[in-house]
N, C-alpha and C positions, 0 to 999 in steps of 0.2 A: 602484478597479476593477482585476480581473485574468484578461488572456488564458489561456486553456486551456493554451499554447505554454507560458507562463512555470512555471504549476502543475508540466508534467511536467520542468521542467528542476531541478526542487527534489528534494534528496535526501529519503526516508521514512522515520523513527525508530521506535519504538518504545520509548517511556517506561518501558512496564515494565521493557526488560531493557536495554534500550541498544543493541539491533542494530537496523542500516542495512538496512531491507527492499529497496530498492532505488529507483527513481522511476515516477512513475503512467507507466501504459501507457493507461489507458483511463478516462471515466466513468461514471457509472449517471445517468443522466435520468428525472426525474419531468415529462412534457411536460405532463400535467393538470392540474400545481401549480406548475411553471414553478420545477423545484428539483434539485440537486442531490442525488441521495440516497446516492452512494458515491463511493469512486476504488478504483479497481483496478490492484495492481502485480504484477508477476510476482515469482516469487522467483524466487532469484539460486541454485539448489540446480542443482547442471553432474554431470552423469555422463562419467563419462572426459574429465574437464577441458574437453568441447569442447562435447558436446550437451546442451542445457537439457533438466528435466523435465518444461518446461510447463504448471507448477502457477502458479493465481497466488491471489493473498491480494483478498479481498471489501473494503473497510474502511467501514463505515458514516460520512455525514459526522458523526454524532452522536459518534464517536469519533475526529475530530479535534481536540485541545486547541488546537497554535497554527499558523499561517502564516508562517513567517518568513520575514528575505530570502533565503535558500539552502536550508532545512528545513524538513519539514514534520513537526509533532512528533505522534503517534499516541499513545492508550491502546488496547494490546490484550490480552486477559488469556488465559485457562484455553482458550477455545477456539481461539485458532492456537498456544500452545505445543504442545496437544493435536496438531495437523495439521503441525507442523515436526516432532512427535518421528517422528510417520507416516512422512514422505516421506524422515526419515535411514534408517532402516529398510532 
């Protein structure tokens, strides 16, 4: 078993390309089905060094591979390379 506290203390991967998305901010509840159905991290994109953009990343839990003791390893493909190259823009 694992507290919510511990999840967001775990760094976010992404297996496709090897960048550190950052660590969950939030998650998405299924209270009908009593599940887990995302985690939600902000990304780490700073305008003028200081002020965040606000953006964050959906991540289905379908699209977590593993849990580890300090990582939490993701597959994310074509649709947030699509929304990184966006928000470099």
């Amino acid at each position: 078993m694992m507290k919510i506290s511990e999840l967001q203390a775990k760094d976010v991967v992404n297996i496709a390309d090897g960048k550190k998305l950052g660590q969950i901010q939030d998650l998405e509840l299924d209270l009908k089905q009593g599940m887990v159905k995302a985690i939600v991290v902000p990304t780490e994109q700073k305008l003028f060094s200081w002020l965040s953009s606000g953006q964050e990343v959906v991540i289905p839990w379908n699209q977590i591979v593993k849990i580890g003791s300090d990582v939490i390893l993701v597959r994310l493909g074509n649709r947030y390379q699509e929304m990184e190259q966006y928000t470099q823009k």
